[in-house]
Structure formats: C-alpha cells, structure tokens
C-alpha positions as CSV (number, residue, x, y, z in Angstrom):
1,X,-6.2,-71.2,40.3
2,X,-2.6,-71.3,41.8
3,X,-3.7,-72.6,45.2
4,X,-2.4,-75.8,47.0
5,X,-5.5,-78.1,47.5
6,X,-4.7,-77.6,51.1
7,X,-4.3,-73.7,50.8
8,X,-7.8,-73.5,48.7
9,X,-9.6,-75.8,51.4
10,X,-8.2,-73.3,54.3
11,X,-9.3,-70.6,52.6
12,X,-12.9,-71.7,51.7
13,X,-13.1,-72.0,55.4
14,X,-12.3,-68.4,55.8
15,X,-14.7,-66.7,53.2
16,X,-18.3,-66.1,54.5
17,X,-20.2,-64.8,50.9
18,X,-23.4,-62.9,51.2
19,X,-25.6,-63.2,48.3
20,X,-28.4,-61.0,47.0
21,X,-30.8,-62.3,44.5
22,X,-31.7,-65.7,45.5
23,X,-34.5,-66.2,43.1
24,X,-32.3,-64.5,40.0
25,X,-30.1,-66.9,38.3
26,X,-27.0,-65.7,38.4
27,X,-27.5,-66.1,42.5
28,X,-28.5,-69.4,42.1
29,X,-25.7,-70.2,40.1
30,X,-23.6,-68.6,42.5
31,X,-25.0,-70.3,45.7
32,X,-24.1,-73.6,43.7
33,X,-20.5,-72.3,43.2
34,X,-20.4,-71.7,46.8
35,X,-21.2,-75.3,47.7
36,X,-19.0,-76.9,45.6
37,X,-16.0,-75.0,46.8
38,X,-17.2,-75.4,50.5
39,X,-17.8,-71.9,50.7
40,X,-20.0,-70.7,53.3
41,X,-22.8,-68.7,51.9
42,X,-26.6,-67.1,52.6
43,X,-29.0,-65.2,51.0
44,X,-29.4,-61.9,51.8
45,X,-33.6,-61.7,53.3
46,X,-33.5,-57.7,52.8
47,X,-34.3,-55.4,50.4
48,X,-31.9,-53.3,48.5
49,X,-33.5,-50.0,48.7
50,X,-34.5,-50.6,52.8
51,X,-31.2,-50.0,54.6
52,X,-31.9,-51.1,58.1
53,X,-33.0,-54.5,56.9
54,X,-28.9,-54.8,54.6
55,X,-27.5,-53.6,57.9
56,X,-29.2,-56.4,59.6
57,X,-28.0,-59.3,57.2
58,X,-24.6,-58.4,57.6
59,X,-24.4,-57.8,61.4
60,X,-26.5,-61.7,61.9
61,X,-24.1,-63.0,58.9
62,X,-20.9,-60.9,59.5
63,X,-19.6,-61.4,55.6
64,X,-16.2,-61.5,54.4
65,X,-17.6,-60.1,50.9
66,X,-20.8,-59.2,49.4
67,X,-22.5,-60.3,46.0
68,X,-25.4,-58.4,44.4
69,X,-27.0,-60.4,41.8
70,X,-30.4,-58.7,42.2
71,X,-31.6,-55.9,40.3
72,X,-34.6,-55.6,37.6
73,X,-34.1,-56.9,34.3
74,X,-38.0,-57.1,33.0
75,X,-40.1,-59.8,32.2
76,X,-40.1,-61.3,29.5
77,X,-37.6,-58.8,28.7
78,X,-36.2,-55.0,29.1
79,X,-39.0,-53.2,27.3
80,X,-41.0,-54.1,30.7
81,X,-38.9,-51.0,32.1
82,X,-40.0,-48.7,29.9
83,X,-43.2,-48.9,31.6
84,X,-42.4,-49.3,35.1
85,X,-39.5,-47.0,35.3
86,X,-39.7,-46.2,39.2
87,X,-40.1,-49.6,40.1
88,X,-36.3,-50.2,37.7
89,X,-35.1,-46.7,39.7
90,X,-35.8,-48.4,42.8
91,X,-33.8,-52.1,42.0
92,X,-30.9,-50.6,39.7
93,X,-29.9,-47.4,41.1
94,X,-31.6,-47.0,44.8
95,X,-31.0,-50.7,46.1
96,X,-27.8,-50.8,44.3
97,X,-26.5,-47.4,46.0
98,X,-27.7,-48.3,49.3
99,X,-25.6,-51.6,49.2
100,X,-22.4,-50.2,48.1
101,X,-22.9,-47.5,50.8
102,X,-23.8,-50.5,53.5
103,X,-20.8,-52.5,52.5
104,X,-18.7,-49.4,52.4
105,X,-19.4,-48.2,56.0
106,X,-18.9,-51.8,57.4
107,X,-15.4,-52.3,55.2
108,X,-16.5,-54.8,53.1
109,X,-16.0,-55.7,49.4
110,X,-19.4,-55.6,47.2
111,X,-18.9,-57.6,44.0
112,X,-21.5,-56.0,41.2
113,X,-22.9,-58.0,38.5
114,X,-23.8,-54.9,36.4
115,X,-24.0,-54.6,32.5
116,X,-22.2,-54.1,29.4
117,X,-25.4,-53.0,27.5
118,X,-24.3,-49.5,28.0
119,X,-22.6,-49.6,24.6
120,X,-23.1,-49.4,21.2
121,X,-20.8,-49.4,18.1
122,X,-19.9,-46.6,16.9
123,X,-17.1,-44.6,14.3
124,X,-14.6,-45.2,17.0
125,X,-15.3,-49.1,17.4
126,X,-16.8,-49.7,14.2
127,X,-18.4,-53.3,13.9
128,X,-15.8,-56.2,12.9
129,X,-12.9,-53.9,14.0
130,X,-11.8,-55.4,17.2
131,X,-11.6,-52.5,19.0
132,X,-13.8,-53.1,22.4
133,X,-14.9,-50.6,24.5
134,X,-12.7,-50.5,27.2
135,X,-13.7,-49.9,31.5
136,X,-12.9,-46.1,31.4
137,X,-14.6,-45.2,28.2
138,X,-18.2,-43.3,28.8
139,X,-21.2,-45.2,27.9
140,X,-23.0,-43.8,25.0
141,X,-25.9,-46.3,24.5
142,X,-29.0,-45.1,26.7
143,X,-31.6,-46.4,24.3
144,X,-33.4,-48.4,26.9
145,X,-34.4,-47.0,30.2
146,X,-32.5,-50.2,31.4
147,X,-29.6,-49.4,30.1
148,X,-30.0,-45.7,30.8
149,X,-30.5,-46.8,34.8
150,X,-27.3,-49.1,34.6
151,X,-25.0,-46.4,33.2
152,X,-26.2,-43.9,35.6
153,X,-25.3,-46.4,38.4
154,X,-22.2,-47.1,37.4
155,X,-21.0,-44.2,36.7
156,X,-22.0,-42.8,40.6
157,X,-20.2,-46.1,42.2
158,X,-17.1,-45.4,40.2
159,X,-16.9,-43.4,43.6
160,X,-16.9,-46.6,45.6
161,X,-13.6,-47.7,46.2
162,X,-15.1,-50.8,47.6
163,X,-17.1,-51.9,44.7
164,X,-16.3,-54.5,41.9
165,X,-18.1,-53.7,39.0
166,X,-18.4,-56.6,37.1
167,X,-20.2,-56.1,33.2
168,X,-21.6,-58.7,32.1
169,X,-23.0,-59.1,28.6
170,X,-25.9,-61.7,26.8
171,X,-25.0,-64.0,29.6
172,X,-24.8,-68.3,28.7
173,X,-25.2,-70.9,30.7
174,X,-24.6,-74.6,29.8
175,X,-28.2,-75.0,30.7
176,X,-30.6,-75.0,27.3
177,X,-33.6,-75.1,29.3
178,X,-33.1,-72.0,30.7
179,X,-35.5,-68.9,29.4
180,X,-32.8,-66.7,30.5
181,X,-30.2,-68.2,28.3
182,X,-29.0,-66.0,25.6
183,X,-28.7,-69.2,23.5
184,X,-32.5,-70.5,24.4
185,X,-34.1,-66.9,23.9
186,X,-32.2,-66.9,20.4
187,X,-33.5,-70.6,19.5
188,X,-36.6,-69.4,19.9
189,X,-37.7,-66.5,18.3
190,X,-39.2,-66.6,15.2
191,X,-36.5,-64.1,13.6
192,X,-32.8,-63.4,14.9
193,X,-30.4,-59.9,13.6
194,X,-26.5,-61.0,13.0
195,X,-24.4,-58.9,14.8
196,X,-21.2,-60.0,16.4
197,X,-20.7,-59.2,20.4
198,X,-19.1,-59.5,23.2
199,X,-20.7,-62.7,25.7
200,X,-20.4,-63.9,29.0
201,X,-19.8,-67.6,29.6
202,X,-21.8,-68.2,33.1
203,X,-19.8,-71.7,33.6
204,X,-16.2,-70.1,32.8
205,X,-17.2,-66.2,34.7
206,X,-18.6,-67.3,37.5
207,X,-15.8,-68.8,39.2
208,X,-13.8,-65.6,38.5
209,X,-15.8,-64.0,39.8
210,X,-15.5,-65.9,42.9
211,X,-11.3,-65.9,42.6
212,X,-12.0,-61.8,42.1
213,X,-14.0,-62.1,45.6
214,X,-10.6,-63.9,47.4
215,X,-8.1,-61.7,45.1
216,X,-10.2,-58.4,46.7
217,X,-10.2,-56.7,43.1
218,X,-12.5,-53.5,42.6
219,X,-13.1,-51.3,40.2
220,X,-15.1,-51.7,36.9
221,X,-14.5,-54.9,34.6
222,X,-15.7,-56.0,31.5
223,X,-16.5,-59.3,32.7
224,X,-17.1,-61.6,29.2
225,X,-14.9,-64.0,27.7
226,X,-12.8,-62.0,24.9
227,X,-13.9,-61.9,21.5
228,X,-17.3,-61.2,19.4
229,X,-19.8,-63.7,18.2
230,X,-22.5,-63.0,15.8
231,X,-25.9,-64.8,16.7
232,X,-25.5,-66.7,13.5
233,X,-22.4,-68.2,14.5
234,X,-24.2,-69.4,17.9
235,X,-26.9,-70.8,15.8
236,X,-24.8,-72.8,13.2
237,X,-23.0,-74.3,16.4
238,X,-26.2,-74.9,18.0
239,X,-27.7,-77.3,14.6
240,X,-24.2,-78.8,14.3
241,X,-24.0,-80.0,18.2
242,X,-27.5,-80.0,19.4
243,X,-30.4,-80.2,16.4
244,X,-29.5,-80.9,12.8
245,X,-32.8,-79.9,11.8
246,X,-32.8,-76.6,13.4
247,X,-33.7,-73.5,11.1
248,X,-33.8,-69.9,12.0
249,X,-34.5,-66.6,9.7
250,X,-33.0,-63.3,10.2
251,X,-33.9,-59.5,9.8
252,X,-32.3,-56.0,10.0
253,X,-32.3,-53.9,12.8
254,X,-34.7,-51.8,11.1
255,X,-36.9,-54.5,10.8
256,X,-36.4,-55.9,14.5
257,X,-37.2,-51.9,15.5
258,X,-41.1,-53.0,14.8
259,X,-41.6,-55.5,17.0
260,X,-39.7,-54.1,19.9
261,X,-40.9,-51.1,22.4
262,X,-36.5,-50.5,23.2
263,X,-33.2,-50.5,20.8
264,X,-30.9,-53.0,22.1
265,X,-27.3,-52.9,23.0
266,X,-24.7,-54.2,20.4
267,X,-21.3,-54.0,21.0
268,X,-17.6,-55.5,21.6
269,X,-15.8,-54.9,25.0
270,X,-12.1,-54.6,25.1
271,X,-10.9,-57.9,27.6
272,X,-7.5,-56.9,28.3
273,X,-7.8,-55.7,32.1
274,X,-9.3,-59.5,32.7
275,X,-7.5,-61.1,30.6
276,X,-4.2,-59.6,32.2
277,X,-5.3,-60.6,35.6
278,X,-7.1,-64.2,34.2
279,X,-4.7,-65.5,31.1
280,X,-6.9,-68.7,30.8
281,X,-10.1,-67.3,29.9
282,X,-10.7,-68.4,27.0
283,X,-11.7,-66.5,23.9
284,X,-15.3,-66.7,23.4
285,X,-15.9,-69.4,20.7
286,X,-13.7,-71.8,22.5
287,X,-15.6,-71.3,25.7
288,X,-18.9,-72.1,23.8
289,X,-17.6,-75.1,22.2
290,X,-15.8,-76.1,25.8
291,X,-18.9,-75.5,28.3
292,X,-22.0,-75.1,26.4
293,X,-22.3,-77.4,23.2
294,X,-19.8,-79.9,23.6
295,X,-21.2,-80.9,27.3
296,X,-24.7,-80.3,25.8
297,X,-24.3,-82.7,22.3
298,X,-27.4,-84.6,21.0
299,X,-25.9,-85.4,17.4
300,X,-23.8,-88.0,16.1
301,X,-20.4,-86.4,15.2
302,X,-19.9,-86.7,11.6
C-alpha cells in the first residue's frame, strides 16, 4: 500500500483501533485484520446508545481511531425491523449518533460501516446504464424501515466532520459457510430475482478500510468494488468453481413481493471517489474470481 515494510511496521505500532460489534462479522473480520497487521485493537464493552459507558472505553483504551461495525440488521433478515422498529431506532440512529458525537468531542476519527441499500434504480440510473449513484446524491429508496433508519442517519452525520461513512452493499466474504454471505444466502433459497448491483468484496474492502483509518479520510463513500453483478452471474460462477451440480430457479420482483414483509434495495453505486483514492481495487467480477471462488474451488478445471 506504498509503505516501506519498515514504515508499515512503525506505524502499526502507533494505531490503537477501537472496534464496536464484536459478535457482528464485519468486527470479527476486522479484529482478524488487526492481528495480522500487528495492529493493536479492543472491543468496545459499551453500548452505543449509553454514552457514559463509550466515554469510558475510550478514556481506559485512549484510541487513535474508532470502528463501528455494530448496528441492527435483523434476523434472519431486514423484515425483522419492520416489527421491532424502536429497538432498530435505538442501534442505527441513537447508538450511531451518540458515537459520532463521543468521537467528535474527544477528536477522534469514527470509521462507519453504513449502507448502500438506500438506493434504488430509477429514470436517472436506469438498470444496465452504468450510471451509479454517486456519495452526494439523496437517497430515494426508504422501502424498508432499515433502510429508511440508515438514510436518516446518514444524512444527520453528513454534519460530522469526523465521520467516515463507509456504504457498503450485499457484502462477500471468501467464507461459504457463512449465513451472512451474500453468496450463501443466494445458494440457498429456493428462488433468486436477476438484477445486476453494486457488491462489497469483504477480503479486498476491509483492508481499505483499514488504509482509510491511517490515511484519516472522512466523509461518505461508496465503499464496494466497482461494477454491477447480477445474482445469476454469481450463481453460474458458483456451479463452475464450486458445484457442478448446482441448480437454482428465479422469479420477478413481483413475485419475490409475496414472500417478503420489505422491498429490497437494487441498485449501482458510482466508484469513482474510491477508486480515485484506491486505483487497484478491482472491478467486481475480478475480485470474485480473485478472493472468493478461485481460493474456494472444489471442481476439476475443465
């Protein structure tokens, strides 16, 4: 990442990350990061909406940044929070607030993982056009109370000049097993729609996110690798690398509107801002291929 093995190892020293959402997996994923780079790290005990107990984490740690990887996403998915829309108040907009407004008083960075679901195509960025939605545009997908509670709190920490808003979108890990996996969820329901969108590759983001920590960068960024992929796409890759035998069936949104309480998000997000600051992300297929199904391959190559 442009450092001299001796300059990154000096620096590692230096950083001092404090990590909410210990049992989520983005901040287990992010704990790992830490200890591979030699980067001290700890878990953040208090909770986001209680701010005595966030100004007592970082007075016993004394951070040089701050990651929030906590928040309420439902279980077993988003329609949870159209029934328990307080308790998604409390994690997405309350606890997130409070932080920014913590780190802010004590001059610290606070690096976001937020959302991208706050999108939708529309006449402007029509489906198949290639024209993302870019960090300043206004959200105009509130379909889901989730969504709805993740626009509204980015939108009031654009006011936060300390905060790094990063939007991530149908996250992937190179881990298959995991439920959260955009790529095991798919694989596993009994029907799929096809619509291209924009992804985040955990195993290439992550440690940007990381480099965005030491870099100091705020504002809001459409954190996922550039590019759309359409679930089909994923799918074919998956029986081509992973299960030959693997068969899936699709239906419309219309039909997919039935058997879900919440729309969900579909959309592209412009990747130039990243991609100006990060030239070697690579474009979202390649990253698949790269640290997903080509580290991940069960078949016999052809």
């Amino acid at each position: 990442m442009g450092y001299s093995a001796n300059g990154s190892a000096a620096e590692a020293k230096r950083l001092k990350f404090l990590i909410y959402g210990r049992t989520g997996w983005i901040g287990g994923l992010l704990g790992k990061l830490c200890e591979a780079q030699g980067i001290d790290y700890v878990y953040g005990s208090g909770r986001l909406e209680n701010r005595v107990s966030l100004e007592s984490d970082i007075s016993n740690f004394n951070p040089t940044h701050v990651f929030n990887a906590a928040g309420v996403t439902g279980r077993p998915n988003v329609d949870w929070c159209e029934t328990h829309k307080v308790e998604t108040i409390r994690a997405n907009v309350v606890g997130t607030l409070t932080l920014a407004d913590v780190c802010r008083e004590k001059g610290l960075i606070l690096i976001n993982f937020a959302t991208g679901c706050i999108f939708e195509y529309d006449s402007g960025h029509p489906i198949g056009s290639g024209i993302g939605f870019k960090e300043e545009d206004i959200p105009n997908f509130i379909g889901s109370f989730y969504s709805k509670t993740k626009a509204a709190v980015e939108d009031l920490l654009k006011n936060y000049d300390n905060v790094c808003t990063l939007r991530v979108r149908m996250p992937i890990s190179s881990d298959l097993a995991n439920p959260r996996n955009f790529i095991t969820k798919i694989t596993r329901y009994e029907k799929v729609v096809n619509i291209p969108n924009s992804m985040t590759i955990l195993d290439e983001l992550l440690p940007i996110s990381i480099e965005m920590a030491k870099r100091n960068l705020t504002g809001i960024w459409n954190f996922t690798n550039p590019g759309v992929v359409s679930h089909n796409e994923i799918l074919e890759m998956y029986k081509e690398y992973i299960d030959r035998n693997f068969t899936w069936k699709n239906f419309s949104l219309d039909e997919q509107a039935k058997v879900i309480v919440a729309p969900r998000s579909n959309n592209e997000l412009d990747t130039t801002k990243i991609n100006k600051e990060f030239p070697e992300l690579l474009p979202i297929k390649e990253s698949l291929l790269k640290y997903v199904f080509k580290p991940n391959q069960k078949t016999s190559v052809a």
